[in-house]
N, C-alpha and C positions, 0 to 999 in steps of 0.2 A: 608611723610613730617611731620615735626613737629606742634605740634598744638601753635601759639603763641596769640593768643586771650587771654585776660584777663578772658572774659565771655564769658560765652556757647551759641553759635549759634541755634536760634529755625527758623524753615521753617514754612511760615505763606504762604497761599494760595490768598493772598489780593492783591492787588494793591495801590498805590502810584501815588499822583498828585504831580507835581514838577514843579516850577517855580523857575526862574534865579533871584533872587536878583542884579536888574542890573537898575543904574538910567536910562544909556545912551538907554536904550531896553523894549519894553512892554512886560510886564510878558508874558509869552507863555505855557500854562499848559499840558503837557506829561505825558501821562501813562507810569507806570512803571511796571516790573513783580518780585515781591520782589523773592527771594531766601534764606533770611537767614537776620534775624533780631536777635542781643541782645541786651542787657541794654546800650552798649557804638556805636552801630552802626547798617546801614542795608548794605547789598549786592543784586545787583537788575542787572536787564538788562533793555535796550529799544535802542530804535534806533536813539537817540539824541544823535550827538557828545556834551558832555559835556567838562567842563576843572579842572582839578587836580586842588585842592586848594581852587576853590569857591564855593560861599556860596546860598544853594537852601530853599527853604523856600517849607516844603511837608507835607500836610496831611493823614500821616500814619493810615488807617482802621484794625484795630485790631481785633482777633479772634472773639472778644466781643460785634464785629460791632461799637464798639466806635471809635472815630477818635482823634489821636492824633495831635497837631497842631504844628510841629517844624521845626529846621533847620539841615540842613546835609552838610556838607563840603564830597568833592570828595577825596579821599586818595589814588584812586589806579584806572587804567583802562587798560583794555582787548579788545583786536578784541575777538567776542564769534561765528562769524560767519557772512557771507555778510550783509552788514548794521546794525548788534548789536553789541553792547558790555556791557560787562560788568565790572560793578563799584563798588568798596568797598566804605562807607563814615562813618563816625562818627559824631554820636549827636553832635552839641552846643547849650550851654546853655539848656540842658532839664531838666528840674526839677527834686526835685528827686521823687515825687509821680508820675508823669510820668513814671520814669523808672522806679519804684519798680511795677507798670500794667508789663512792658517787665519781669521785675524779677522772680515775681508771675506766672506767665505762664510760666516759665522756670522751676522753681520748681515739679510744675505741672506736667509739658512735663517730668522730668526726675525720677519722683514718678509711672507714666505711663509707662515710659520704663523698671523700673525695675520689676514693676510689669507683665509686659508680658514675660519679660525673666526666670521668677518664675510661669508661667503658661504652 
């Protein structure tokens, strides 16, 4: 399969709190099991049907144990197995010192991998 991503997917072992940006509904906060975060998005599973298009408001824990405070639109969804699925979404509005943290450990992560392929 082609790779069509802009930016390089890094696998982060965290989890994600996620709330529905919704007047009509109280927030309701769901763990996520992240799978692949970079600088324009994350890929996650959990067992909330969510909907394509809206907007979640999720405090992303980083390698760093820092927490980033953003929003993710849904872009894509998957049956991944009875009761989960999985979600592709895309930052909005993230700053860019924000993602240049995603960047920086991208960097990282891929200075790491060459170096174990040279060992």
């Amino acid at each position: 399969m082609e790779e069509r991503r802009k930016n390089r997917r890094l696998e982060l072992s965290s989890k994600l709190l996620i709330k529905r940006l919704d007047a009509d509904h109280a927030a309701k906060e769901v763990n996520i099991d992240v799978s692949d975060v970079s600088k324009s998005g994350v890929g996650f599973t959990c067992s909330e049907p969510l909907e394509i298009g809206a907007v979640y408001e999720v405090f992303l824990t980083l390698w760093t144990k820092e927490v980033l405070h953003c929003f993710l639109q849904v872009v894509r969804i998957e049956m991944s197995g009875e009761n989960q699925y999985s979600y592709g979404s895309i930052f909005i509005g993230m700053s860019e010192a924000e993602a240049s943290r995603i960047e920086t450990y991208s960097t990282i992560a891929r200075m790491d991998a060459k170096e174990e392929e040279t060992t």
